[in-house]
C-alpha positions in Angstrom: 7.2 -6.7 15.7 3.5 -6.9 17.1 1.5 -4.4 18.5 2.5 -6.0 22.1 5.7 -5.9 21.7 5.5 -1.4 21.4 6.1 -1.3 25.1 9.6 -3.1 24.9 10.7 0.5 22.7 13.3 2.9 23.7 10.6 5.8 24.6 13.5 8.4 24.3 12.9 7.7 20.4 10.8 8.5 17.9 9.9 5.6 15.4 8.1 5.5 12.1 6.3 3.3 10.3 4.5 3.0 6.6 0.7 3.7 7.4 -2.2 3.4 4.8 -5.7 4.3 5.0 -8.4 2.5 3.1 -9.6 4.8 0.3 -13.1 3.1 -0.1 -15.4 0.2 1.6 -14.0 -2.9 1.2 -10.8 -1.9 -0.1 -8.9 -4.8 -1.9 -6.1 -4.2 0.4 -8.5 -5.1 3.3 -11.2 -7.0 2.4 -13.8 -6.1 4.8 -12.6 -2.7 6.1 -14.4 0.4 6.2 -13.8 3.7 4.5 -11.3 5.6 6.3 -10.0 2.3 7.8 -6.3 3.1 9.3 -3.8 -0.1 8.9 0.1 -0.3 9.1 2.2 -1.5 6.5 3.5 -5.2 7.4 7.2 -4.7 5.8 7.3 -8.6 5.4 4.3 -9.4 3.4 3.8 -5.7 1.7 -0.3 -6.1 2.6 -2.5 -4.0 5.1 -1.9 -5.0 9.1 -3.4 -3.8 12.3 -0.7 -5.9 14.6 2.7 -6.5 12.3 5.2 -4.0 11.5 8.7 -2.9 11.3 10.1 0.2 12.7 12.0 2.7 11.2 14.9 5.4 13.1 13.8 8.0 11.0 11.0 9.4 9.0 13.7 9.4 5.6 14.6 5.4 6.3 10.6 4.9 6.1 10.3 7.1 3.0 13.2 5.4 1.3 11.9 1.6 2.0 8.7 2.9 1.2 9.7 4.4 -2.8 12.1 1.4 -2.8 8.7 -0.8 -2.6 6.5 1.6 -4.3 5.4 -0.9 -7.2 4.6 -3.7 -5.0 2.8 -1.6 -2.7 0.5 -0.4 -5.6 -0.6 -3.9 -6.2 -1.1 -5.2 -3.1 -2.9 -2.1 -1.4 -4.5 -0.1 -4.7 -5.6 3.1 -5.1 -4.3 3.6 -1.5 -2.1 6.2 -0.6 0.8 4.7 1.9 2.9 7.3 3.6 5.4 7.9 6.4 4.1 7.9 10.3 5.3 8.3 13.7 4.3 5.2 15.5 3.1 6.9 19.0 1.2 9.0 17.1 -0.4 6.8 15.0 -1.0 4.6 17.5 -3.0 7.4 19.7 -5.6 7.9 16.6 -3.2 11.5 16.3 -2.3 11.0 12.3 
């Protein structure tokens, strides 16, 4: 999904999505970034985002894909901490 596509949703829903936030100025994970720079977690390629991402019904079936993928998101985002979001929110700068 793109970040264009968030207004074809169910908004009676909640969805969640892995987020990570770069821990340091030109993170590995995001060559470039910022510190503090906040990016979703494209499910396809396991890397850094600000458009691509998959959705998840609840905030366990993003924690589960997330520890199921735990090793290869270690490598490609380092020293990052990737968690569980809720996408409105996330999107509206709220977590």
């Amino acid at each position: 999904m793109h970040r264009h596509q968030v207004d074809g949703l169910d908004p009676k829903q909640s969805y969640w999505i892995p987020v990570v936030v770069s821990p340091e100025r030109d993170w590995l994970g995001a060559p470039g970034c910022r510190k503090g720079a906040r990016y979703i977690v494209n499910c396809g390629t396991l890397c850094a985002s600000r458009d691509e991402f998959e959705t998840f019904d609840s905030r366990l079936a993003c924690l589960s894909w997330i520890m199921s993928h735990r090793v290869e998101l270690n490598r490609t985002m380092p020293g990052a901490t990737i968690r569980a979001a809720r996408l409105d929110r996330w999107l509206l700068g709220l977590e």
